[in-house]
N, C-alpha and C positions, 0 to 999 in steps of 0.2 A: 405778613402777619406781625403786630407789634407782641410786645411782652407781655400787655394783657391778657389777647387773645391765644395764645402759646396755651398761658397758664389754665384759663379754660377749655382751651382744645383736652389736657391732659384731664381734666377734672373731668368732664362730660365722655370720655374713654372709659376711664376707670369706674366711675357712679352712674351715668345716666345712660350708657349703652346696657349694659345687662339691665336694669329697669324698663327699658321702655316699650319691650311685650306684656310684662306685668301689667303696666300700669295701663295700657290701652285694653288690655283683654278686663281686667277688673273697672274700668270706667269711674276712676274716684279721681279726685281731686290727689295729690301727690305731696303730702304733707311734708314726709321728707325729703323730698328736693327743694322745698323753699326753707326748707334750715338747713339743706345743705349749699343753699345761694348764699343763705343771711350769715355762715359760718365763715364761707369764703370770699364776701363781697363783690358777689355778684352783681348783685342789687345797686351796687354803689355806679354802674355804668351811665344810669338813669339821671344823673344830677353830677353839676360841677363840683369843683372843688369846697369850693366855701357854703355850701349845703349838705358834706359828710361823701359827696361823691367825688369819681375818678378825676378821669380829666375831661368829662363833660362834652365830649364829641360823639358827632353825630358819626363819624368814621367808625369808630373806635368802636360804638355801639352794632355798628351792621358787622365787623369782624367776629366779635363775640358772640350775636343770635346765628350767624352760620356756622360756628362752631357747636355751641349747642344743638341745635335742631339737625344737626346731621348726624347727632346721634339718638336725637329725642325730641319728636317736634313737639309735643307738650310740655314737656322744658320750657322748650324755645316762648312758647306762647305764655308762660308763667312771666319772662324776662321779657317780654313785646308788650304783654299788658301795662302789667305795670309802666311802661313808659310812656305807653298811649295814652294810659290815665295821668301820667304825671306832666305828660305836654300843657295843657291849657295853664296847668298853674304856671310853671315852668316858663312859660309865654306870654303870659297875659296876666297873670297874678303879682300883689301888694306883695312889697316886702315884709308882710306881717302873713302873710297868709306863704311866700318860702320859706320861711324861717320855720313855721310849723308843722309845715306838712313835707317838702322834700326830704330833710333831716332824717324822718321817719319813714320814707318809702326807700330812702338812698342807703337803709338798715335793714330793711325787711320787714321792720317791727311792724308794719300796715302796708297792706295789700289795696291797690285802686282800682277803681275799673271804670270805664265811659260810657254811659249811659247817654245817647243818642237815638238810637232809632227804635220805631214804634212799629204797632202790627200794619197803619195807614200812612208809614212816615219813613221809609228804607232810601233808595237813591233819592226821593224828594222829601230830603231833609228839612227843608221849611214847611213839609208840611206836618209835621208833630203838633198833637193837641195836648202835652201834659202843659199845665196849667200852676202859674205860681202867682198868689195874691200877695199884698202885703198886708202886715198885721202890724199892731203897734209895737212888737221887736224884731220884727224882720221879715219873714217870707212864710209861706203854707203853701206845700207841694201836692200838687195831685193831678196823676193819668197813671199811663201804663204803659213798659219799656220791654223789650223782647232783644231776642238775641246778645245779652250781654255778658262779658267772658269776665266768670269768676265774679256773680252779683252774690252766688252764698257763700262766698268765702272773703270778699273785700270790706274793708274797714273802713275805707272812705271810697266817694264815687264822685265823679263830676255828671251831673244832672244836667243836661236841656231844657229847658220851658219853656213856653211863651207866656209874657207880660206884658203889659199894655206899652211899654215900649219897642216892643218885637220880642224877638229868640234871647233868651237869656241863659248865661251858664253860670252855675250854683256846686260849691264845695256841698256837700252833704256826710255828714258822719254817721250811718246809720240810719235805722228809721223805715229802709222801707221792707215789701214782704216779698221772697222769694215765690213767685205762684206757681212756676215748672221750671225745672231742669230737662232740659231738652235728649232724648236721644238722639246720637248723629253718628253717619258713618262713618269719620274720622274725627281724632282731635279728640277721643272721648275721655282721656284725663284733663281735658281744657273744658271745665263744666260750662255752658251756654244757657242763661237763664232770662226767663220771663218774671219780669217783678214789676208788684204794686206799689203805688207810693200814694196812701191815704193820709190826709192832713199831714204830712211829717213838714215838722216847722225844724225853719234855719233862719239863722240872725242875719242883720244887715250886713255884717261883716260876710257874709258865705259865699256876695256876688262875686264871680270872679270877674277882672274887667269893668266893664259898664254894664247895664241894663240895658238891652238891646244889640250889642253885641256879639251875642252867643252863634251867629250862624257862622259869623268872622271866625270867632274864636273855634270851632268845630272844622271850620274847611283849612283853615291855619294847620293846627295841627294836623287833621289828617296828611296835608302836603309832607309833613314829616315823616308822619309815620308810614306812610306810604313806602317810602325809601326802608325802613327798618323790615316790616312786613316783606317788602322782597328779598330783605337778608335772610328770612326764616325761609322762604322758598326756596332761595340758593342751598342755603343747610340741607334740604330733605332730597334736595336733585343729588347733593354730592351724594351724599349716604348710599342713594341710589346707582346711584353710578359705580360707586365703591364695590357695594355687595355684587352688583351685576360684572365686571369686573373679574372678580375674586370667580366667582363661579365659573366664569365663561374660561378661565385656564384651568379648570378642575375639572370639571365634566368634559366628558369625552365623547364622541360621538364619531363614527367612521374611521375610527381608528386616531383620532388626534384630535386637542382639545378645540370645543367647540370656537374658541376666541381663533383660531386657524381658520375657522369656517368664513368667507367675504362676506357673506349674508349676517353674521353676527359681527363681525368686524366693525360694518358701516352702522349698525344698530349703536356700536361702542363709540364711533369716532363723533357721530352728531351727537351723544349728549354730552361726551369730554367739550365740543365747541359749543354746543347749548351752554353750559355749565360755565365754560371759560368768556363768554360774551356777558351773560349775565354780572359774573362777579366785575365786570369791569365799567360796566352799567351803573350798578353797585358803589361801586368806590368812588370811580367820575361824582355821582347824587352826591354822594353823602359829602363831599371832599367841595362841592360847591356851595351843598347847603350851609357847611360850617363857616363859611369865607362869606357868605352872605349875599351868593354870586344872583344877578337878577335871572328870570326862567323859569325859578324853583317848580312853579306849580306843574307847566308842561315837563321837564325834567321828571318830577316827581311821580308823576303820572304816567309816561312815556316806562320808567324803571319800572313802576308795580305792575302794568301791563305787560311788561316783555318777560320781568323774570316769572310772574305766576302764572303766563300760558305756559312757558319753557317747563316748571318743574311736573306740569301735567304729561306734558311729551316726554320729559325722562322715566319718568316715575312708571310711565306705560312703556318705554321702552322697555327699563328693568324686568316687568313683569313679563315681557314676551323672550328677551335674552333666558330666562329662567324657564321657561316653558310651563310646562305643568306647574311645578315644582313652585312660581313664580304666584302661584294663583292659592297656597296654600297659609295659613297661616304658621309654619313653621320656619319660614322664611322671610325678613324683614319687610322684602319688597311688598308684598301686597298689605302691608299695614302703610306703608310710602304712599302705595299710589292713593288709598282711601283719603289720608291724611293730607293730601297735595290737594284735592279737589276742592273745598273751600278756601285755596288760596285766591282762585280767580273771581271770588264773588264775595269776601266781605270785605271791609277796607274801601268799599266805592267799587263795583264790578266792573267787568274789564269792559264790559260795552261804554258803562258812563265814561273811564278810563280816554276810550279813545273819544268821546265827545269831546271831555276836559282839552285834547289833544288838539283837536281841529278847531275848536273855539279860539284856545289861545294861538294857533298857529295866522288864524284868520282874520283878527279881531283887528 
């Protein structure tokens, strides 16, 4: 673990463990933990150096969202957002379009979100019908996007359309309409929204990349994020692991504590090596992607596949090590495991996961 991560490990102890019953049982948005990112430069993981952020690795960033999210997995996803949105710019975006928009996500000061997929457009991402024309100063946006994390709270989005040149991806400041906040079983301080985007007009400058490009730029980045998204998995397995743990020496049962018992034992010992496989999964990814090693995509896929089935199996271990006790909400575990189950299905679910796998292995 570097100095960065240290220092968040202590912050998300002190602030974002006692919060994170609150803030799931209340289902809001967590105001103050993004001015407690934007105080401690959190945020700044998201963007190199010379656009106000750290040191701009992809390592450095999966260290940090397991340290969060194993105390807080909407934390975590507040700090994964954001850099899912800041990807395409970050990748594919003008030096005029870094300059203005990383600066200000690598502070806080703006919140991003990616706007990809639609009610008829999920795993088959080309097939999205939002729709952007051009006008005589730039572009006019209109369909309708679902499942997007933190569309009522983001200040800028990266938009999807198709245009007569194909899938195009579009900077959007604003503009469009929140139509549902979703209820979900877990992840409920991470609001999930359905929004309209009628006429909202962006200038030529907005495209990010080329025109036609946008499926590129959507599967690009996911191959990133992919790798980061399994750091928030790892986060919520430890956690799990932790409390289950903790308890299995405290509870007693037949006269000695339950962690004596072999049948809890072996419960313990797979998810310490679930746990320990992933992170090294984990690091390998991220520690290739930054070197610019060739692979990425099967790598990247191969990691969000192993570690988001993995933190389903601890996360359900926890709550059986815990027994009753495990299945209540007075105990972290069953806000874990709720929160764990959405791992394996956004991000590209783990079925497309292993096609992406056997494609590239085959190809």
């Amino acid at each position: 673990m570097n100095e960065i991560a240290q220092g968040v490990r202590e912050l998300a102890e002190h602030h974002l463990k006692p919060r994170a019953a609150e803030i799931d049982a209340r289902g809001e948005f967590p105001h103050d933990v993004r001015e407690l990112f934007r105080a401690h430069d959190v945020f700044a993981t998201v963007a190199p150096p010379e656009y106000g952020g750290l040191d701009g690795s992809l390592h450095t960033l999966t260290l940090v969202c397991e340290q969060i999210a194993r105390c807080c997995a909407n934390s975590g996803m507040l700090l994964g957002n954001q850099y899912l949105g800041a990807g395409p710019v970050l990748l594919f975006g003008t030096d005029e379009q870094k300059a203005e928009i990383l600066p200000r996500l690598a502070s806080g000061e703006w919140l991003c979100s990616f706007a990809l997929t639609e009610p008829d457009a999920g795993s088959d991402a080309a097939a999205l019908r939002t729709r952007a024309t051009r006008t005589d100063g730039g572009w006019r946006l209109n369909g309708r996007k679902c499942f997007i994390t933190e569309a009522n709270v983001a200040d800028v989005m990266t938009v999807f359309a198709r245009t007569e040149e194909g899938i195009t991806a579009f900077l959007v400041e604003g503009g469009w309409q929140v139509d549902k906040v979703e209820k979900k079983l877990g992840l409920r301080g991470s609001p999930t929204c359905s929004i309209v985007l009628d006429d909202v007009e962006v200038s030529r400058d907005a495209v990010i990349g080329r025109p036609g490009d946008g499926l590129k730029i959507a599967l690009t980045s996911l191959n990133k994020g992919r790798i980061m998204t399994a750091s928030l998995a790892l986060g919520i397995a430890q956690g799990a692991l932790e409390a289950a743990v903790a308890y299995a020496r405290e509870r007693k049962q037949f006269g000695k504590p339950i962690a004596e018992h072999q049948a809890v034992a072996i419960l313990l010992a797979d998810m310490e090596t679930d746990a320990q496989a992933a992170r090294a999964l984990i690091g390998h990814a991220a520690r290739e992607y930054d070197a610019g090693a060739a692979g990425i995509v099967k790598l990247s896929a191969a990691t969000k596949l192993f570690a988001t089935d993995m933190v389903n199996r601890v996360t359900n271990h926890a709550v059986q090590v815990l027994g009753g006790y495990g299945y209540i909400e007075d105990f972290p575990v069953e806000r874990m495991l709720r929160d764990a189950r959405i791992f394996a299905i956004f991000e590209g679910t783990n079925q497309i996961q292993r096609i992406v796998i056997a494609r590239e292995l085959t190809r």
